[in-house]
C-alpha positions in Angstrom: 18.7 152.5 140.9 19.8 149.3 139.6 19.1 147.7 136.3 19.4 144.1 135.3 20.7 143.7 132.2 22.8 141.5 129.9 26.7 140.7 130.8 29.5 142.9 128.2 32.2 142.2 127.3 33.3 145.5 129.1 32.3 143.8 132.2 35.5 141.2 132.1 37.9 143.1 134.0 35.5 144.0 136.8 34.4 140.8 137.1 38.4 139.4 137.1 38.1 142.3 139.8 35.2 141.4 142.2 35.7 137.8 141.9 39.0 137.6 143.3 37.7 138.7 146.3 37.7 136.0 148.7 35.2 138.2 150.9 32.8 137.9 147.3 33.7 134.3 146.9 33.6 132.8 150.4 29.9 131.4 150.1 29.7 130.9 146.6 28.9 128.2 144.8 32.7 126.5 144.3 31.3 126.5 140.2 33.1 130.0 140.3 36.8 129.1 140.0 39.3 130.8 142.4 41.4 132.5 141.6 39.5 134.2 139.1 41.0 134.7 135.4 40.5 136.8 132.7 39.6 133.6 130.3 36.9 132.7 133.5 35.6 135.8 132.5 35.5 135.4 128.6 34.0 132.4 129.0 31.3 133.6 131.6 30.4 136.3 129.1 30.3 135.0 126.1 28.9 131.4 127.2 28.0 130.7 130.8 25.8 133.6 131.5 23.6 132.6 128.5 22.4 129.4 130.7 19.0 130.3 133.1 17.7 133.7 133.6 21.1 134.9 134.1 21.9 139.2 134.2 24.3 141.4 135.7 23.4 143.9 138.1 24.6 147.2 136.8 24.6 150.9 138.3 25.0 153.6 136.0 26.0 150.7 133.6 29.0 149.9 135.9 28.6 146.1 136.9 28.4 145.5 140.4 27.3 142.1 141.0 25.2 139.1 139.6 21.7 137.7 139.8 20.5 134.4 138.2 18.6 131.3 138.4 18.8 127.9 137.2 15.4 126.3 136.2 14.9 123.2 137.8 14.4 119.4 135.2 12.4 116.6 135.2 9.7 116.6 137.9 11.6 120.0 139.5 10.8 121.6 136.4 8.6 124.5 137.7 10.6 124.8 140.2 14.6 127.5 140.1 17.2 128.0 141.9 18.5 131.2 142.5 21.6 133.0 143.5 23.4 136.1 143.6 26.3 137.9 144.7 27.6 141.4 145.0 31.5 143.0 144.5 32.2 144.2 148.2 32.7 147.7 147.6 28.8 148.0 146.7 27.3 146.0 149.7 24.9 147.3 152.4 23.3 149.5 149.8 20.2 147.1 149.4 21.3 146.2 145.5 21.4 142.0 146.1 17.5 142.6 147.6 16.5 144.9 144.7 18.1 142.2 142.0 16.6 139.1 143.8 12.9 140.9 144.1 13.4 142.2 140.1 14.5 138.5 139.5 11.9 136.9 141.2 8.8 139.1 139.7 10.2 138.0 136.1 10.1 134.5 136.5 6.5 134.5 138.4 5.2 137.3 135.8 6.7 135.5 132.9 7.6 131.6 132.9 5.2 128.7 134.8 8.1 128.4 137.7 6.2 128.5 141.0 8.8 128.0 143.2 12.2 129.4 143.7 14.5 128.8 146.2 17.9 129.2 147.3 20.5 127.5 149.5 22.7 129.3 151.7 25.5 128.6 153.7 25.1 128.9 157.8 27.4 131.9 158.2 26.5 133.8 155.4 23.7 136.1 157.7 23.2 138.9 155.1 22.0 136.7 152.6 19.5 135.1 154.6 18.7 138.5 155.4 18.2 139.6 151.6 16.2 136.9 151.0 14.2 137.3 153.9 13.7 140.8 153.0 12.2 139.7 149.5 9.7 137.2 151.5 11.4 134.1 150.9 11.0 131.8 153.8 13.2 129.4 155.4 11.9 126.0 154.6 14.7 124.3 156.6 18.3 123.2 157.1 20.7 120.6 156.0 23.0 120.2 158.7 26.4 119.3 157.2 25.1 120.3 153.3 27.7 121.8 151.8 31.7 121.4 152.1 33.7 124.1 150.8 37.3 125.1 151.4 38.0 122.1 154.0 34.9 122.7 156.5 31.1 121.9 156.6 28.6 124.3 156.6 25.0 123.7 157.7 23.2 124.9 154.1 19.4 126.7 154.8 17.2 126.3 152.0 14.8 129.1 151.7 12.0 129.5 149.5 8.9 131.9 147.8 6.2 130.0 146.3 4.1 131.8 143.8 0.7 132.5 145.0 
């Protein structure tokens, strides 16, 4: 069972930890330095994941990954993108679909966002998968939308829409 849940400050080494792993990394957002440091960390705790709807994803207390989203401004301000990622050693076990359906009932129970969505890049299969599993659909493709690491990636937007 998973809980979502405030960041620690006992959470900075594993964090240093999961986020130097390029396998982690490969699709995130490039917002998430490389290589990871232990002030990265700090900062992420004390500062960065107070921005959004921002919580770890713990087990047992143990952090294992992250789920947030970023409320949208102006004219997109019903509207939040979310994201999420999972240390390696805890993937396949359904946590990212648990966190993103948790997440996503709390901002449609809870705030006037409507619509979330989240971008993701072409290769990245089990995350289209997660979301898919949490009925987000795929609303379409940028072809060339993001550039990360020296190469394109075609970026699929997918999206739930509160009914």
């Amino acid at each position: 069972m998973i809980t979502l849940r405030e960041f620690h400050p006992s959470d900075l080494d594993a964090l240093v930890r999961m986020l130097n792993n390029e396998n982690v990394t490969r699709y995130l957002s490039s917002r998430i330095p490389f290589p990871y440091s232990k002030s990265d960390a700090d900062w992420w705790i004390s500062k960065g994941s107070k921005e959004g709807f921002v919580k770890a994803i713990s087990v047992d207390d143990n952090l294992i990954g992250c789920v947030g989203a970023e409320p949208g401004r102006f004219e997109e301000s019903r509207t939040a993108e979310i994201g999420y990622w999972i240390g390696e050693s805890y993937w396949r076990a359904g946590y990212a679909t648990k966190a993103v359906q948790q997440l996503t009932a709390t901002l449609f129970s809870t705030t006037d966002i409507v619509r979330v969505f989240a971008p993701v890049f072409s290769p990245n299969l089990a995350s289209m998968r997660v979301l898919e599993k949490c009925g987000y659909e795929l609303e379409g493709i940028f072809q060339k939308g993001c550039y990360k690491n020296g190469q394109y990636y075609d970026k699929h937007i997918f999206a739930k829409v509160r009914s």
